[in-house]
C-alpha positions as CSV (number, residue, x, y, z in Angstrom):
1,X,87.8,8.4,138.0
2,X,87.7,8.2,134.6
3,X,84.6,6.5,132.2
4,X,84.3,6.2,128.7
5,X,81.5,6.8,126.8
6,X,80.7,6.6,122.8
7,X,78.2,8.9,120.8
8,X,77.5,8.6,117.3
9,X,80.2,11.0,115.2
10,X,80.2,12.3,111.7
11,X,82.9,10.3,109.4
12,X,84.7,13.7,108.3
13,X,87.4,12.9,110.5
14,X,87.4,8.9,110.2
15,X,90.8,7.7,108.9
16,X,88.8,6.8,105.7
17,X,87.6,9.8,104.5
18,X,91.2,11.1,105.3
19,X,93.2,8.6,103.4
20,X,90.6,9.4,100.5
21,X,90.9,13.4,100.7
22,X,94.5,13.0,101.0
23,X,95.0,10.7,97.9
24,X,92.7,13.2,96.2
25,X,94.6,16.3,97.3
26,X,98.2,14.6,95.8
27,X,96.1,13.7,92.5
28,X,94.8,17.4,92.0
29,X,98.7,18.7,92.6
30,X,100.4,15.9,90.4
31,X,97.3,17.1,87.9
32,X,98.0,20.7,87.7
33,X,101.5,20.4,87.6
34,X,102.0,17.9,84.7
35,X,98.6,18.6,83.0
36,X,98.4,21.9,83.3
37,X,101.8,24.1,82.7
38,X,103.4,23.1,85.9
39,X,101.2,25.2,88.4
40,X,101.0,23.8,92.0
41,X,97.4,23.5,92.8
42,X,97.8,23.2,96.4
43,X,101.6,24.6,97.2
44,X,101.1,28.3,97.1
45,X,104.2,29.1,98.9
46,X,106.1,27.4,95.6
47,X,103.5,29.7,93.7
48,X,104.3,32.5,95.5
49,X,108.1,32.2,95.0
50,X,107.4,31.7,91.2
51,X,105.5,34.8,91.6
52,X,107.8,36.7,92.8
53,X,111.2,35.4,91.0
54,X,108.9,36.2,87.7
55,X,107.8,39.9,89.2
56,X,111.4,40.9,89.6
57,X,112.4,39.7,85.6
58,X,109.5,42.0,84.6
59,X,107.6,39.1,83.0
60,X,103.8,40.0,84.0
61,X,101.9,37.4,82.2
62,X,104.0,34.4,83.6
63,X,103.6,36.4,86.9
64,X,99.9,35.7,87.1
65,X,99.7,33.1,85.8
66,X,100.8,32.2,89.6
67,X,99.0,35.2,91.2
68,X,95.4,33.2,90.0
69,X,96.0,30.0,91.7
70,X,96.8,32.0,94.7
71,X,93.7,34.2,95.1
72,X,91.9,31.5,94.4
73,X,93.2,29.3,97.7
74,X,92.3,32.1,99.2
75,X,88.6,32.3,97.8
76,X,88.0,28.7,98.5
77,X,89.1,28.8,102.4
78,X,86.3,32.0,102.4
79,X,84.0,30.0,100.2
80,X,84.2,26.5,102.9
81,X,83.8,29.2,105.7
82,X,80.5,31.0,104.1
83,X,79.2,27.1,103.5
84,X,79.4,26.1,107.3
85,X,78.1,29.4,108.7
86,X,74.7,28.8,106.3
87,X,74.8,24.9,106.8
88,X,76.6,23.4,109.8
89,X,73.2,23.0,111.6
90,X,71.3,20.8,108.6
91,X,70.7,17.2,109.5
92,X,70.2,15.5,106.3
93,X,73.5,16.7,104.7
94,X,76.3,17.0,106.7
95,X,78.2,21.1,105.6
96,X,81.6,19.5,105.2
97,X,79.9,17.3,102.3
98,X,78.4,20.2,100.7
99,X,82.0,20.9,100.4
100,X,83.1,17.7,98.7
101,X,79.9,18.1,96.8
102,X,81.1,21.8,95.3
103,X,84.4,20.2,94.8
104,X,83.3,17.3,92.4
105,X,81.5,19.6,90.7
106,X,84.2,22.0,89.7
107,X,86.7,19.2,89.2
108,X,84.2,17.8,86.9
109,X,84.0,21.0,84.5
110,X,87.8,21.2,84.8
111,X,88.0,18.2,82.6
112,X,86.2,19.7,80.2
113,X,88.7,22.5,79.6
114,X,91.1,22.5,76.7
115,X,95.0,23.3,77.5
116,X,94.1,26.7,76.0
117,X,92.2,27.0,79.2
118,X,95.0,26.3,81.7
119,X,95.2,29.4,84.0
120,X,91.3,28.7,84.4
121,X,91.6,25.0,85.3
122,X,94.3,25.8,87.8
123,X,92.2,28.6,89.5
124,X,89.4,26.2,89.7
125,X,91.6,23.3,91.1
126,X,93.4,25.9,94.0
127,X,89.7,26.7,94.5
128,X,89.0,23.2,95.5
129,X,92.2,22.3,97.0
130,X,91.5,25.8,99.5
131,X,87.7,24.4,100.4
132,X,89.0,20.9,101.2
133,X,92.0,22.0,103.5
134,X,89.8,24.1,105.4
135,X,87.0,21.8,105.9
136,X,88.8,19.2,106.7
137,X,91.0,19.4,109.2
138,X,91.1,16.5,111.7
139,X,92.3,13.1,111.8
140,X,90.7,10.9,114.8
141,X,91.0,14.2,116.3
142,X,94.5,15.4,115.4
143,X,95.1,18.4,113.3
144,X,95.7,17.2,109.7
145,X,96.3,18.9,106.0
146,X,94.7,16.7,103.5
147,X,96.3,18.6,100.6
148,X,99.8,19.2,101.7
149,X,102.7,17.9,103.4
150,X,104.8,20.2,105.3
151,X,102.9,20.2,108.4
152,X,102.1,16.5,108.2
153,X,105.3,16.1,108.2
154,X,106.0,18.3,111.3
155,X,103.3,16.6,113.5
156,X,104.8,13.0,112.5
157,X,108.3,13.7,113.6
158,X,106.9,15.5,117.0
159,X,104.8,12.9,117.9
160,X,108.0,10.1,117.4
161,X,110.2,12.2,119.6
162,X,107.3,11.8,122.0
163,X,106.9,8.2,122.0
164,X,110.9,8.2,121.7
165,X,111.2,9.5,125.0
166,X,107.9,8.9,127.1
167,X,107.1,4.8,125.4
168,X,103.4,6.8,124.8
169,X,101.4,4.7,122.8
170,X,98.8,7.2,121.6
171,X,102.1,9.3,120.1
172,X,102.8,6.2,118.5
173,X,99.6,5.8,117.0
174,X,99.4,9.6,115.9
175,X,102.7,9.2,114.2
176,X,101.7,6.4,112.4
177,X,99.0,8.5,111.0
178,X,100.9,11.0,110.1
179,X,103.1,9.5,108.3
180,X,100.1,7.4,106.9
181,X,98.9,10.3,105.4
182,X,101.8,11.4,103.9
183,X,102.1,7.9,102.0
184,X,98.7,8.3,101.3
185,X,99.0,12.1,99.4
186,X,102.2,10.3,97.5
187,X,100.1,7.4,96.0
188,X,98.0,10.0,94.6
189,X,100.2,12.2,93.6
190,X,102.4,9.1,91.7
191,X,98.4,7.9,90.4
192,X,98.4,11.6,89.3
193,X,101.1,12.3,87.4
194,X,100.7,8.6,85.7
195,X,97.4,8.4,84.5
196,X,97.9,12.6,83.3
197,X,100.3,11.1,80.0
198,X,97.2,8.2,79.6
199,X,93.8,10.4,79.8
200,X,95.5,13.7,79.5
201,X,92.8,16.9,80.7
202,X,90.4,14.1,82.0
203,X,92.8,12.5,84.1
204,X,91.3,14.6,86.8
205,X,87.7,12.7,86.8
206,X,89.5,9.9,88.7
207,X,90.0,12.7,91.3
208,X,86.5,13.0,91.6
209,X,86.0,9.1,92.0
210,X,87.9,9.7,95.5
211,X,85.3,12.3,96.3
212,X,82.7,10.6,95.7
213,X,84.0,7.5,97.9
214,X,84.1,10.1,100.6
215,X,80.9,11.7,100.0
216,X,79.1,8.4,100.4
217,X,81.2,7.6,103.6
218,X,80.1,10.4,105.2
219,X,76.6,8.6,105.5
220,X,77.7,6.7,107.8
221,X,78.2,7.1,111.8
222,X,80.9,6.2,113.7
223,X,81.6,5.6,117.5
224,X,84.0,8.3,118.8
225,X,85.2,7.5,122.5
226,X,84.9,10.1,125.1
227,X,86.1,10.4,128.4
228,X,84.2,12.0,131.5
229,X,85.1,12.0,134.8
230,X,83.3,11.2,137.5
C-alpha cells in the first residue's frame, strides 16, 4: 500500500516562481534583441549560427560580438554551480535565491549602460539568463527551461501523446504546464519588446520587478506530497 505524506518544500519549483522566471527569461530575450543590436540573450544556438555564418564572411568584429553572449551562458551555468556547492546547506537564504539575488543585481547595472555599451549588456544578460536556467530547473517536479522554449515545447507535446493514448491525468496536468510556461515566456517576451520602444536601456528594470516577486516567494513553504509505501 500506498500513503501520502506532506513536508514543508522550498518554493523554487512552485508554479509561481516558474511562471515569474519564465516571464522574466522572455523579457531579458525580447530586451537584448530589440534593445540591444539584436543579440539573443538566452538562444545561443541562434548565436552560435550567427557566429559562424559571420566567421565564414571574414567579418571578426560582428563575429564576437556573438562569441560574448556565448561564453558568458557558459560562465553563468559555472557561476550557479560554484554558488550551490558554497551555499546549498544555509538555512536563512535559500542558494537558488542567491541566484535570483546576483541576477537582479546585474540586470540592475545593465540599465545603466549606454547603447555604446551593447556587447557588455548582452554578456551580462546571457550571464544571468545561464545562472537562472541552471538553478532552476523543476516545475512541481518536472524538468523545465525557464528561459527557453524548445524543450518546453518537446515535454508538452510528449506528455499529450501520453494522455492521448493512456486518459493519464497527471500527463494532462504536466502538459498543461508545459504549455503554460510557454504562454508564460511569450507574455514576457511581447511585455519585452513593448515596453523596450517606451523606456528604452531601462526597460530591463521591469525584468528585475519579476525577480524580486520571486525572491520574496521563495520565503514561503509549500506542502509537497510524497508517497511511501508501506
Amino acid at each position: 500500500m500506498e500513503k501520502q505524506i506532506y513536508t514543508r518544500g522550498q518554493m523554487s519549483e512552485a508554479v509561481s516562481t516558474g511562471i515569474l522566471l519564465t516571464m522574466s527569461g522572455g523579457f531579458q530575450d525580447a530586451y537584448t534583441y530589440y534593445c540591444r543590436g539584436k543579440v539573443f540573450a538566452n538562444a545561443q544556438t541562434g548565436n552560435i549560427v550567427l557566429m559562424g555564418s559571420y566567421l565564414a564572411s571574414g567579418q571578426w568584429a560582428m563575429a564576437m560580438r556573438y562569441f560574448g553572449p556565448v561564453a558568458a551562458f557558459a560562465g553563468g551555468v559555472y557561476m550557479s554551480e560554484h554558488i550551490r556547492r558554497l551555499h546549498q546547506r544555509d538555512e536563512k537564504l535559500h542558494w537558488r535565491q542567491m541566484v535570483v539575488a546576483v541576477e537582479i543585481l546585474l540586470l540592475f547595472a545593465v540599465g545603466f549602460m549606454p547603447q555604446s555599451m551593447n556587447m557588455a549588456a548582452n554578456i551580462m544578460v546571457s550571464f544571468v539568463c545561464a545562472m537562472q536556467v541552471d538553478a532552476f530547473r523543476k516545475i512541481k517536479g518536472s524538468p523545465y527551461a525557464s528561459t527557453m522554449c524548445i524543450g518546453n515545447l518537446r515535454s508538452a507535446t510528449e506528455q499529450l501523446y501520453r494522455f492521448r493514448h493512456t486518459k493519464d491525468r497527471e500527463c494532462l496536468g504536466r502538459c498543461m504546464r508545459y504549455y503554460g510556461v510557454i504562454l508564460m515566456f511569450a507574455v514576457g517576451a511581447v511585455m519585452g519588446s513593448v515596453t523596450t520602444s517606451l523606456l528604452g536601456e531601462r526597460t530591463i528594470w521591469l525584468s528585475c520587478v519579476l525577480l524580486l516577486a520571486s525572491f520574496i516567494i521563495m520565503f514561503v513553504r509549500e506542502d509537497i506530497e510524497k508517497k511511501e509505501g508501506f
